[in-house]
Residue frames as a rotation matrix with the C-alpha (Angstrom) as fourth column:
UNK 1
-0.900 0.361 -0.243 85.24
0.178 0.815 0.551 16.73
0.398 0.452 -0.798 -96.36
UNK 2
-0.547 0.699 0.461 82.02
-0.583 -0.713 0.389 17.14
0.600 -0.056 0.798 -96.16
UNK 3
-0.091 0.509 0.856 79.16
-0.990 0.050 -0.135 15.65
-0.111 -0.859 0.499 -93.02
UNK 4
0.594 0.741 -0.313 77.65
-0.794 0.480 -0.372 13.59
-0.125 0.470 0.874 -95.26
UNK 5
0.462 -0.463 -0.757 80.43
-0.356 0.685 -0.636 11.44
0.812 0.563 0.152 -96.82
UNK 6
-0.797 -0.557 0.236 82.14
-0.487 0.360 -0.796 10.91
0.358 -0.749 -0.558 -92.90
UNK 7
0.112 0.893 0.436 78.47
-0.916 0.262 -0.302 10.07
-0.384 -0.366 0.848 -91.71
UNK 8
0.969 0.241 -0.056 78.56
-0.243 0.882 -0.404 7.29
-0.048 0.405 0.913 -94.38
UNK 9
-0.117 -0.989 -0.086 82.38
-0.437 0.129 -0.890 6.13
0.892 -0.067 -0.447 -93.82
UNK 10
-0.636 -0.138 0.759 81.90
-0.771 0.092 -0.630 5.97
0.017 -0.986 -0.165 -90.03
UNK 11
0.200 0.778 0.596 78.48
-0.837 0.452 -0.309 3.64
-0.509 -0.437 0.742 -90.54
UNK 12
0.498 -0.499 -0.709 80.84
-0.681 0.282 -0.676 1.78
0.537 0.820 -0.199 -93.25
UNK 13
0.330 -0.874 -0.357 83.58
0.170 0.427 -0.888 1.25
0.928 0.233 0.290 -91.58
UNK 14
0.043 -0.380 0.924 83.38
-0.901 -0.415 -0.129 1.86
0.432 -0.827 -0.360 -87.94
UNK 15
0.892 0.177 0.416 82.62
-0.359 0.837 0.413 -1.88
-0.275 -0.517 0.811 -86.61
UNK 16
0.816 -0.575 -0.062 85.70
0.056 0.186 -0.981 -2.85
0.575 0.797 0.184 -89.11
UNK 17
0.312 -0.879 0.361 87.89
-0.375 -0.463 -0.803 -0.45
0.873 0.115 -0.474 -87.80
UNK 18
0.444 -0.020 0.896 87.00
-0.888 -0.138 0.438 -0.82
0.115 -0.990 -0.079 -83.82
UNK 19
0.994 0.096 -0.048 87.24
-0.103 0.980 -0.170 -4.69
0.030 0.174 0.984 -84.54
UNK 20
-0.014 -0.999 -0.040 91.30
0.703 0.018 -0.711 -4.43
0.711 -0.038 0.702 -85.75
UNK 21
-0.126 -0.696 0.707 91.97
-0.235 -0.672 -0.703 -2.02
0.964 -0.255 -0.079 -83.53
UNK 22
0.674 0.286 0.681 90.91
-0.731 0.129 0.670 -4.16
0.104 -0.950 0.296 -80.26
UNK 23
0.995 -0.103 0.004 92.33
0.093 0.879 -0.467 -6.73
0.045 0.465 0.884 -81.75
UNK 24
0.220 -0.973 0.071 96.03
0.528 0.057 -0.847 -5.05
0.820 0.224 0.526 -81.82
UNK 25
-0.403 0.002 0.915 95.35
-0.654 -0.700 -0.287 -2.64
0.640 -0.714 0.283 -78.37
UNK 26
-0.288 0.549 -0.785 93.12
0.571 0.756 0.320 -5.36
0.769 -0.356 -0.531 -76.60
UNK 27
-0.752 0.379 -0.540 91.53
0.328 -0.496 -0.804 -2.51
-0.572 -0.782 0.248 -74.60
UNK 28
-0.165 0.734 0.659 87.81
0.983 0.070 0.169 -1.52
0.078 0.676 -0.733 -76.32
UNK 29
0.684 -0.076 -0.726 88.31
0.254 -0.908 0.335 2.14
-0.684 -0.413 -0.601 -74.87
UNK 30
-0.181 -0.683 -0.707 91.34
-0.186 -0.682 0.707 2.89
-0.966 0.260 -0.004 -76.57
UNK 31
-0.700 -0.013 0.714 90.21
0.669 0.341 0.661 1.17
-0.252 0.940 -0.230 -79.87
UNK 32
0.221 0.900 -0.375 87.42
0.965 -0.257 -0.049 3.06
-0.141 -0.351 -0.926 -79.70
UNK 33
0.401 -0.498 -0.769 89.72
0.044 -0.828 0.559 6.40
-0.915 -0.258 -0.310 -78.88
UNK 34
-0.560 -0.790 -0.248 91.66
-0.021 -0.286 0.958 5.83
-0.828 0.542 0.144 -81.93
UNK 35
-0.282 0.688 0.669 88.74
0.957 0.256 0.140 5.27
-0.075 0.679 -0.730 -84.46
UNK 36
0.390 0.634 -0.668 87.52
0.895 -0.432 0.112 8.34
-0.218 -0.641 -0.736 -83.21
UNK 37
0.174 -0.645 -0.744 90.24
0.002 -0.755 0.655 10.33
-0.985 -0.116 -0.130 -83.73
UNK 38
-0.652 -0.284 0.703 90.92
0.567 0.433 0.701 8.89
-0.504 0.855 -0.121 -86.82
UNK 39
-0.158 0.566 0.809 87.67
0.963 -0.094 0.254 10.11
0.220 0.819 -0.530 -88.05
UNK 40
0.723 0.421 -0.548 87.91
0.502 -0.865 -0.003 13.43
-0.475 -0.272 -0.837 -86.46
UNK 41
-0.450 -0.855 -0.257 91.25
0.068 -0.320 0.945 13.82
-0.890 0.408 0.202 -88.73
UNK 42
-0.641 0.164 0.750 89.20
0.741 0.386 0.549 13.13
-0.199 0.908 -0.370 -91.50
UNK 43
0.210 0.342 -0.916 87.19
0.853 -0.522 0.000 15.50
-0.479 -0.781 -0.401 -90.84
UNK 44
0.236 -0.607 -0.759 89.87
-0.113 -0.793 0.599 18.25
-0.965 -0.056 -0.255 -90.96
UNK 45
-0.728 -0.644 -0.236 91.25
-0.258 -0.062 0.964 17.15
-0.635 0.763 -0.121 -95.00
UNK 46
-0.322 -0.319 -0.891 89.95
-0.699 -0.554 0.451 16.81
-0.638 0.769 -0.045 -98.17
UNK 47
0.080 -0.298 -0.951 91.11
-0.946 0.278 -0.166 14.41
0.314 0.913 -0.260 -99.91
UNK 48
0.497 0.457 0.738 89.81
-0.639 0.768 -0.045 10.93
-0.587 -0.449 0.673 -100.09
UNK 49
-0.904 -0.412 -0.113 92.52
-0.376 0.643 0.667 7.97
-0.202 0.646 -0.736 -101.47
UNK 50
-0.249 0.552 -0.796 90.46
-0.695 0.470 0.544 5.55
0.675 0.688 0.267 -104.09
UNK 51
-0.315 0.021 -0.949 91.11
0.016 1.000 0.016 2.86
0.949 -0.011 -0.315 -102.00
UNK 52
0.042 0.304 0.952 88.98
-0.784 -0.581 0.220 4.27
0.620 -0.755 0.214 -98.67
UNK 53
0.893 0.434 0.117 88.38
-0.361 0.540 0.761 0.97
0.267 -0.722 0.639 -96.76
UNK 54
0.244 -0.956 -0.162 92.39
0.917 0.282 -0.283 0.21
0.316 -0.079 0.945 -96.99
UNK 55
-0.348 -0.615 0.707 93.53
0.041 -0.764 -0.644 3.45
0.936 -0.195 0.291 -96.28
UNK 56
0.293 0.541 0.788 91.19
-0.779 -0.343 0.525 3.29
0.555 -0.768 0.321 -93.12
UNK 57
0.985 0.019 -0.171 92.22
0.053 0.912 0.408 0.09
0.163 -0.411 0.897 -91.93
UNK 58
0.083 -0.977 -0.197 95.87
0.764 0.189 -0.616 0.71
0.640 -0.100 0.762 -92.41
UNK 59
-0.100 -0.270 0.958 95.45
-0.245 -0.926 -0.287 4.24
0.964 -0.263 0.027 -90.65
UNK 60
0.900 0.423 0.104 93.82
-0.315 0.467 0.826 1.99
0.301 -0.776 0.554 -87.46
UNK 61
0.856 -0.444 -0.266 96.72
0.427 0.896 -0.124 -0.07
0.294 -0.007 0.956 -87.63
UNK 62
-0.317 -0.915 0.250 99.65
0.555 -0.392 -0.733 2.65
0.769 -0.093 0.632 -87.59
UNK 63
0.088 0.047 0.995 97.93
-0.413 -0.907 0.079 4.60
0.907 -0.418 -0.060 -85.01
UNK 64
0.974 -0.016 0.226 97.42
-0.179 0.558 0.810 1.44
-0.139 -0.830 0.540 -82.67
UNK 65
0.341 -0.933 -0.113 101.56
0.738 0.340 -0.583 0.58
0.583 0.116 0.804 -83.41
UNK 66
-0.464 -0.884 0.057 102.76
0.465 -0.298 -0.834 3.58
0.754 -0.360 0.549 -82.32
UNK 67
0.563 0.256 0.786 100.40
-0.737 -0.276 0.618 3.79
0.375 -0.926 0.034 -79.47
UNK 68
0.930 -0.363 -0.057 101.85
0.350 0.826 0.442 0.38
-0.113 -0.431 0.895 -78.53
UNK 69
0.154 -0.983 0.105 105.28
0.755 0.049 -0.653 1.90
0.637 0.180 0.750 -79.02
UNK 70
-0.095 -0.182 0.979 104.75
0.003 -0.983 -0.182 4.78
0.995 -0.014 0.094 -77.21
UNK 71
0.832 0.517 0.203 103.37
-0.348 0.201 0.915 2.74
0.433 -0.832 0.348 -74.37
UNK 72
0.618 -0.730 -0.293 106.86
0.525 0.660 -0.537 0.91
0.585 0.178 0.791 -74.50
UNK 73
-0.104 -0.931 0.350 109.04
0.430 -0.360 -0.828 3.70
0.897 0.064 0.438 -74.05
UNK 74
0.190 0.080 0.979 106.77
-0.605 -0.775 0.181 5.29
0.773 -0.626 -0.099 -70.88
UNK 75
0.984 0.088 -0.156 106.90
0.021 0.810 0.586 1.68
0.178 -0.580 0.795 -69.50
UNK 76
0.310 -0.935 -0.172 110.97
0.691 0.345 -0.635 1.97
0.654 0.078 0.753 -69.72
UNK 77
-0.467 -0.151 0.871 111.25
-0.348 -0.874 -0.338 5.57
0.813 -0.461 0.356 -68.23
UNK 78
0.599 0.718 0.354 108.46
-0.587 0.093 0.804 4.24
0.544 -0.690 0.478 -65.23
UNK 79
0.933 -0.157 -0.323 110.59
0.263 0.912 0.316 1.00
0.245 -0.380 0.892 -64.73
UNK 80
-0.021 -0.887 0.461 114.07
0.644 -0.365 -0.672 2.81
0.765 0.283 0.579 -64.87
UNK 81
-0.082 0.392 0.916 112.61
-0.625 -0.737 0.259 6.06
0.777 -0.551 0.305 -62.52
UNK 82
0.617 0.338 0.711 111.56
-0.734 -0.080 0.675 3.51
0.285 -0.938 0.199 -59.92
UNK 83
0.465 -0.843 -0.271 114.90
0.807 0.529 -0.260 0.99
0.363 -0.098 0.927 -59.95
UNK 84
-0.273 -0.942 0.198 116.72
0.342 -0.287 -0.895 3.89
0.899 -0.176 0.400 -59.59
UNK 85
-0.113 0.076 0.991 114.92
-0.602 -0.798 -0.008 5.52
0.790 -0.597 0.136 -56.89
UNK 86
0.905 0.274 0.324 115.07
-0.419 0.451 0.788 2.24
0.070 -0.849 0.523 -54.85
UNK 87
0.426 -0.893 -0.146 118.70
0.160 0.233 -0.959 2.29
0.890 0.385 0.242 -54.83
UNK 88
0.063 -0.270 -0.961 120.66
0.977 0.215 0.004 3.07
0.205 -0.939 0.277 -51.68
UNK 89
0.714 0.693 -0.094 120.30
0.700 -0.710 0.076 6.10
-0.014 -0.120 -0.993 -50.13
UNK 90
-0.646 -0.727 -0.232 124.08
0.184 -0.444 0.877 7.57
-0.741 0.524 0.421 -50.81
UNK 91
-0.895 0.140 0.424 122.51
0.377 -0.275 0.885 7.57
0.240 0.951 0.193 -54.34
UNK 92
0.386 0.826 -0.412 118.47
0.845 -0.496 -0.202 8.72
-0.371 -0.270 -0.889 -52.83
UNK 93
0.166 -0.119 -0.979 120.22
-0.098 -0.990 0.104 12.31
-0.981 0.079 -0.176 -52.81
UNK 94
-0.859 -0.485 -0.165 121.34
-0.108 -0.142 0.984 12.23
-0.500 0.863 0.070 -56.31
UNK 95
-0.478 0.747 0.462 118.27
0.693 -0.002 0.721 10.92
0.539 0.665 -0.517 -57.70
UNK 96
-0.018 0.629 -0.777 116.78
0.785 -0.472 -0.400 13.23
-0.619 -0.618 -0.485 -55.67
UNK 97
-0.394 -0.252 -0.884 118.75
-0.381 -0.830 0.407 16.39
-0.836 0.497 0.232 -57.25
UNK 98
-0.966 0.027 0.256 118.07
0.249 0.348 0.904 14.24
-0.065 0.937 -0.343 -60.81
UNK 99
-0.074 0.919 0.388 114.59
0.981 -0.002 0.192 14.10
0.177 0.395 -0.902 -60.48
UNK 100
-0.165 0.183 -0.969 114.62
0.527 -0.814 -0.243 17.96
-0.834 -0.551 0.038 -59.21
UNK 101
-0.459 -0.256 -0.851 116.22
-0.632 -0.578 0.515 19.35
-0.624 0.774 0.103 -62.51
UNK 102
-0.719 0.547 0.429 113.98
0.691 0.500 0.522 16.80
0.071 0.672 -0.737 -64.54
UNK 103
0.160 0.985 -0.067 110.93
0.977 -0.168 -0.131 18.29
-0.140 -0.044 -0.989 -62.92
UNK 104
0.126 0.151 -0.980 112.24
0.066 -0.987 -0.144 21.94
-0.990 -0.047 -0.135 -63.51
UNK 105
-0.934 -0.345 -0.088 113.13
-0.079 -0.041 0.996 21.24
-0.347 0.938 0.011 -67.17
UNK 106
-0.785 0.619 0.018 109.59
0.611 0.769 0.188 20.28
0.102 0.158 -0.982 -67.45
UNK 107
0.230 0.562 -0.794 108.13
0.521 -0.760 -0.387 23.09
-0.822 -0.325 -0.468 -65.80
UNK 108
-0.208 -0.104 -0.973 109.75
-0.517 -0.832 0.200 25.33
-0.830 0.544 0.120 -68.49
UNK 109
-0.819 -0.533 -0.212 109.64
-0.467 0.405 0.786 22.88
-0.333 0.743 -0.581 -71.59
UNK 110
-0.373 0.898 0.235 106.10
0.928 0.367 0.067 21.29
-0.026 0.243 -0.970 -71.42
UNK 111
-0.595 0.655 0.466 103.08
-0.062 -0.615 0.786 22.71
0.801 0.438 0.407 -71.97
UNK 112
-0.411 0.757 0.508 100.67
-0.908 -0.390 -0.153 23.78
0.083 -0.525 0.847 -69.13
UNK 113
0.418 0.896 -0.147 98.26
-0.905 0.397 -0.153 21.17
-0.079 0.197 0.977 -69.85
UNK 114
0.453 -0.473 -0.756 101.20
-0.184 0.780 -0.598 18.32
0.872 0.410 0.267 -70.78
UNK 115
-0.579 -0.732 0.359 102.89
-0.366 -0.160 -0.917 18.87
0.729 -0.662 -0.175 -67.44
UNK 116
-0.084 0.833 0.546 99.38
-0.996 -0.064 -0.056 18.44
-0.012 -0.549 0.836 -65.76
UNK 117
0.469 0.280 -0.838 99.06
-0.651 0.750 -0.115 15.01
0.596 0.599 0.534 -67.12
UNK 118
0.256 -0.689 -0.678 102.02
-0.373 0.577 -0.727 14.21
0.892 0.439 -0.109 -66.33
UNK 119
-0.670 -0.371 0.643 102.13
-0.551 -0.333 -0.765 14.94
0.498 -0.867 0.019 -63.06
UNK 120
0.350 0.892 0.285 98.56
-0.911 0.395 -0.117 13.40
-0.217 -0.218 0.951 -62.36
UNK 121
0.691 -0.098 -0.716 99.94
-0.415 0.758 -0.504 10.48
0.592 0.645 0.483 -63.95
UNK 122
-0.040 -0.999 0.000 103.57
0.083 -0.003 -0.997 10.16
0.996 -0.040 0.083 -62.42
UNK 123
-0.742 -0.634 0.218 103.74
-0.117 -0.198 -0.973 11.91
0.660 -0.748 0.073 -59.19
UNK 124
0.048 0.950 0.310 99.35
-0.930 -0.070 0.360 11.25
0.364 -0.306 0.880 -58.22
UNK 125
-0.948 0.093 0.305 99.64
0.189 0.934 0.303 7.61
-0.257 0.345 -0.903 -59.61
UNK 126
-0.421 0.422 -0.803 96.42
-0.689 -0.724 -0.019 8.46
-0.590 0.545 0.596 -61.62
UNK 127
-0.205 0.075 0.976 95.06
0.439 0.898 0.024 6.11
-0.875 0.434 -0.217 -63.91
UNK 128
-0.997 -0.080 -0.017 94.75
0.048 -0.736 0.675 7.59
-0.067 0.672 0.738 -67.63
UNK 129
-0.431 0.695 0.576 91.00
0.595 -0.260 0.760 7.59
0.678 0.671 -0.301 -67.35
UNK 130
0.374 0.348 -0.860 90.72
0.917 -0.277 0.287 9.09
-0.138 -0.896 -0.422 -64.03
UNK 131
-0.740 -0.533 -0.411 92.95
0.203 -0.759 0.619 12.01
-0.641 0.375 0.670 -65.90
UNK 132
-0.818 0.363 0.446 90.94
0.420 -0.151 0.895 12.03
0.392 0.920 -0.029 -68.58
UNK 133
0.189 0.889 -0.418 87.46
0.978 -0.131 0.163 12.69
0.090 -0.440 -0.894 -66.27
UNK 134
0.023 -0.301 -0.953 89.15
0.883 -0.441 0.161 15.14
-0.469 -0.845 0.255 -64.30
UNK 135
-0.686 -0.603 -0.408 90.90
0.067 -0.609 0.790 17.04
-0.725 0.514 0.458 -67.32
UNK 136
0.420 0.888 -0.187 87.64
-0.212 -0.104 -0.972 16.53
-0.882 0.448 0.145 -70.09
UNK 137
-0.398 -0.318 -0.860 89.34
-0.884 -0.118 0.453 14.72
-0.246 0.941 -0.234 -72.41
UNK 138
0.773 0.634 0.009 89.88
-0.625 0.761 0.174 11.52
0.104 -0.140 0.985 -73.72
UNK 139
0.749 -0.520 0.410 92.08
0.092 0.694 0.714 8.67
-0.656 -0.497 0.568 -72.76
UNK 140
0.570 -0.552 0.608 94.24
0.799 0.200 -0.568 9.32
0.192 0.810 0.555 -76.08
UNK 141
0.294 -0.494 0.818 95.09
0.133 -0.827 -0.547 12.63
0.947 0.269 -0.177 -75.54
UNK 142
0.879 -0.216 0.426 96.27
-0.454 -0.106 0.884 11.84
-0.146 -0.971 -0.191 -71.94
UNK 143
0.710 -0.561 0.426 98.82
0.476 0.828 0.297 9.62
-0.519 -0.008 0.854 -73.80
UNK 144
0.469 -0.449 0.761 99.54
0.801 -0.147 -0.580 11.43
0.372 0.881 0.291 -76.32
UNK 145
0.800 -0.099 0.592 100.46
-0.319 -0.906 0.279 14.27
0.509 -0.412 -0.756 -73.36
UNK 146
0.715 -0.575 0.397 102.28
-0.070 0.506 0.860 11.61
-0.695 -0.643 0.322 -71.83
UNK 147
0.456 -0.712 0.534 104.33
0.827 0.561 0.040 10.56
-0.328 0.423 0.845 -74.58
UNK 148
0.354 -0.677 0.645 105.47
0.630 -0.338 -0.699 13.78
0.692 0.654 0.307 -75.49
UNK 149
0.854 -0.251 0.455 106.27
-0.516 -0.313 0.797 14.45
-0.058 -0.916 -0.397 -72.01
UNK 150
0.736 -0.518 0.437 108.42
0.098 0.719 0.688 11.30
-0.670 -0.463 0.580 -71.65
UNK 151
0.714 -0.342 0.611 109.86
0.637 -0.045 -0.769 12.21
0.291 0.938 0.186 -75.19
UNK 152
0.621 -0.358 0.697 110.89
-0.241 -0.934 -0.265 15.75
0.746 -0.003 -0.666 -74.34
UNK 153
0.810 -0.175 0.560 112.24
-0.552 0.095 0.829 14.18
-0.198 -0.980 -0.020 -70.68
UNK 154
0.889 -0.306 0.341 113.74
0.237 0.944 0.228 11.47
-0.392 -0.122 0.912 -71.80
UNK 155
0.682 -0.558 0.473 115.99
0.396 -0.263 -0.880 13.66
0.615 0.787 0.042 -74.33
UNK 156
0.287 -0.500 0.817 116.92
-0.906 -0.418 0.063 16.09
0.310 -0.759 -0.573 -71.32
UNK 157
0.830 0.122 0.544 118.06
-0.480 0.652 0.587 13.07
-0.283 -0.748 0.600 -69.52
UNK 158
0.832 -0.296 0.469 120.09
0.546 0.290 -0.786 11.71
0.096 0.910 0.403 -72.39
UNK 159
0.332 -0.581 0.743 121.65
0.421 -0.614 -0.668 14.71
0.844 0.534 0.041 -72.51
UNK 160
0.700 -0.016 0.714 122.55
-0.641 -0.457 0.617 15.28
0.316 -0.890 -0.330 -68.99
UNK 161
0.827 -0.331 0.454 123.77
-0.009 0.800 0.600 11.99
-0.562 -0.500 0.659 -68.51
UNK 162
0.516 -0.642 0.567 126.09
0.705 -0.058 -0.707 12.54
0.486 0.765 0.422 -71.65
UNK 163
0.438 -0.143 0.887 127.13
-0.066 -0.990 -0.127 15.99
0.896 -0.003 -0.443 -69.86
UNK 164
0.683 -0.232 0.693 127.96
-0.730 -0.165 0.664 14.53
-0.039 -0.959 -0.282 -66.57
């Protein structure tokens, strides 16, 4: 798609978009983040639907859902990770050895850069924009490193726990 036609979309339909998307994220950063992205996908394709100011609004909307879903599941893995590790210390050694072979599945299974995150995140206590400074992104793609950390973890886990 060409400069022009995102130039005049973005002065369209950015106040719109940021608007719902604070509105369902209630953080003005990440609404922000996902607009953004949104229009840097656009960008990348073609092909414009007829109905441009709906297709933008709904795209706001599914990206802020399954950020809010994705937050969900790291919030379960965080809350889960630190119940168990404040268990009794018979079990300490186990979750120890657990969290060992988590973090070595990880080491082979992430990506450089996804592991970084995660770690900054997880084992620093980070905040996701203090990642983001550090690392030159932006606050989305610290999630989106996160969630497909916690994704890829959570499966190994799954499947360990099924195995033992």
């Amino acid at each position: 798609m060409d400069k022009e036609t995102i130039e005049q979309l973005f002065r369209q339909h950015y106040a719109q978009m940021t608007r719902l998307a604070k509105t369902l994220l209630y953080d003005d950063e990440e609404a922000r983040d996902v607009v953004s992205e949104l229009f840097a996908k656009l960008v990348k394709t073609d092909i414009l639907p007829s109905n441009v100011e709906g297709y933008l609004l709904m795209s706001v909307r599914n990206r802020c859902l399954n950020l809010i879903t994705h937050k969900s599941v790291r919030a379960k893995f965080e809350q889960a990770y630190t119940l168990e590790a404040k268990e009794g210390t018979e079990e300490t050694e186990e979750t120890e050895q657990r969290f060992q072979e988590l973090m070595a599945f990880a080491r082979q299974n992430l990506t450089e850069q996804t592991l970084r995150v995660f770690r900054m995140r997880h084992l620093q206590g980070m905040k996701y924009q203090e990642i983001a400074d550090e690392l030159g992104i932006s606050r989305v793609m610290v999630y989106k490193h996160l969630a497909k950390a916690m994704e890829k973890m959570s499966s190994f886990a799954k499947k360990k726990t099924i195995n033992d």
